[in-house]
Each structure stands twice: as C-alpha cells, then as structure tokens.
N, C-alpha and C positions, 0 to 999 in steps of 0.2 A: 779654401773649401775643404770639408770635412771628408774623409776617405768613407763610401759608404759603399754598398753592396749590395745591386738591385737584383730580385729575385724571381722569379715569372717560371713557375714549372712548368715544366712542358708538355703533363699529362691537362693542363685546362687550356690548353692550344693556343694559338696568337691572341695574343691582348687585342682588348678591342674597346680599352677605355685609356685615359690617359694618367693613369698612376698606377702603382708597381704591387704585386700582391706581397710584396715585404722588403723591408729596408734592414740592412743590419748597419748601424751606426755604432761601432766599438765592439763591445761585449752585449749591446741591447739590440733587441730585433721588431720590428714593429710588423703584425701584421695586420692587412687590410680588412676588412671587414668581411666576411665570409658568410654569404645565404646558403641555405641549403634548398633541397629537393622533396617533395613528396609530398603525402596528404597527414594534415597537424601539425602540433607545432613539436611534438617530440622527435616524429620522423626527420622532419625538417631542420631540430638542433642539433641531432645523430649525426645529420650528412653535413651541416656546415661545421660540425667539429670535427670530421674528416675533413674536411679540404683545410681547415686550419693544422692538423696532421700534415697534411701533405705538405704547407708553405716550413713549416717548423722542418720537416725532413729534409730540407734541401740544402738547411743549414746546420744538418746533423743535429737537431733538436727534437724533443718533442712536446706533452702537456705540460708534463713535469716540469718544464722548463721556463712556464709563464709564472711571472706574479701578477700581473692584473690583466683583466676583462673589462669590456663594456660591450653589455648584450643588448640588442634593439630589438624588442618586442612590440608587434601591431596590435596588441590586446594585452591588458595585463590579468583579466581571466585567464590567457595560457598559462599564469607564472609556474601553477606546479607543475603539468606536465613538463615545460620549458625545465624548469630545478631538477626534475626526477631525469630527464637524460643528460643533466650536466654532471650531477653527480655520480652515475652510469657509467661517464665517462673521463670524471676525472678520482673519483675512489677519495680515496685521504687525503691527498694534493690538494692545497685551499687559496688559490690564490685569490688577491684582491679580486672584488668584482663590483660594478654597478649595470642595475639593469634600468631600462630607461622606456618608458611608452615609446613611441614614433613612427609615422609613414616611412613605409619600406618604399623604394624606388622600385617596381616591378610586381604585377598581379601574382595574386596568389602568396604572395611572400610574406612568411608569418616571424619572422625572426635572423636578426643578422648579429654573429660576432666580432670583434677585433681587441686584439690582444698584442700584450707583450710580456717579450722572453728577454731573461738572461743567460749570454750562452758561457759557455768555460772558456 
C-alpha cells in the first residue's frame, strides 16, 4: 500500500462525507473539489479557491503549487466571470486546466474546483 497523507483541515469541521479533502501521494497532492459560497459565479470561485488555499496550506503549499485544474461550471455563460476570478487569483501562474459544464451536487451551486499540486 502506498504511504499517503489524509488531510481534513480543521477550520471546515468534521467531515461529513466519505472522502478526504486531499491526499498527498509522494511529492503530488490531490485536492478535493472545492464549492464555494455566495451570490454569482465569481463570488463563488473567490471562495472555493480559498478553501482550495486552505487544503494546499496544511501541506505547506499554495496556488503556485498546482499544475492542473478541473473546474465544474453549472452554466457555461458564467465562463468569463468564472476566468476573471481565476485569473484574480492566480496572477501569471498558469497551470493546466480544463473546465467542464455539469450538475453541481447542492442548490445554488454555480461552480466547483479540484486540483493538483506539486509539493518540494
């Protein structure tokens, strides 16, 4: 079995589903898909690229540290406000991405990320 490294911060409070909001397998880090909060879809990719922050912090990472994305967007009319707070938020850093239509699992939910890091 593979040495891996389950991560579950402690500021999103006891898990309450059955998979891990990030795995670090070696040097690579997988994080869970991360919704955000609020009204639009910009607000909303603001707040789920923080808590994708927060899962990369706990293993001493941060943005800079992904190479690819996969964004789930419930419209792809959002896509530019969606792009204008990725790019917001990640500046010159370009890592791979694909963004993808799909039913988000929970009302109101316009956009979900999951990513992965390379760590040192």
């Amino acid at each position: 079995m593979p040495d891996l490294q389950f991560v579950e911060p402690e500021s999103f409070g006891p898990p309450t589903m059955p998979f891990s909001q990030g795995v670090r397998a070696g040097n690579l880090f997988f994080v869970a898909g991360q919704v955000g909060s609020g009204d639009g879809v910009g607000e909303q990719t603001r707040s789920a690229l923080e808590r994708v922050r927060t899962v990369l912090a706990e293993v001493g990472a941060d943005l800079a540290n992904i190479v690819s994305a996969t964004v789930f967007l419930t419209d792809v009319a959002d896509f530019a406000a969606y792009n204008e707070a990725w790019v917001a938020a990640f500046g010159d850093h370009r890592p791979a991405r694909a963004t993808v239509r799909a039913d988000l699992m929970g009302p109101g939910l316009l956009v979900e990320v999951q990513a992965i890091a390379v760590l040192d």
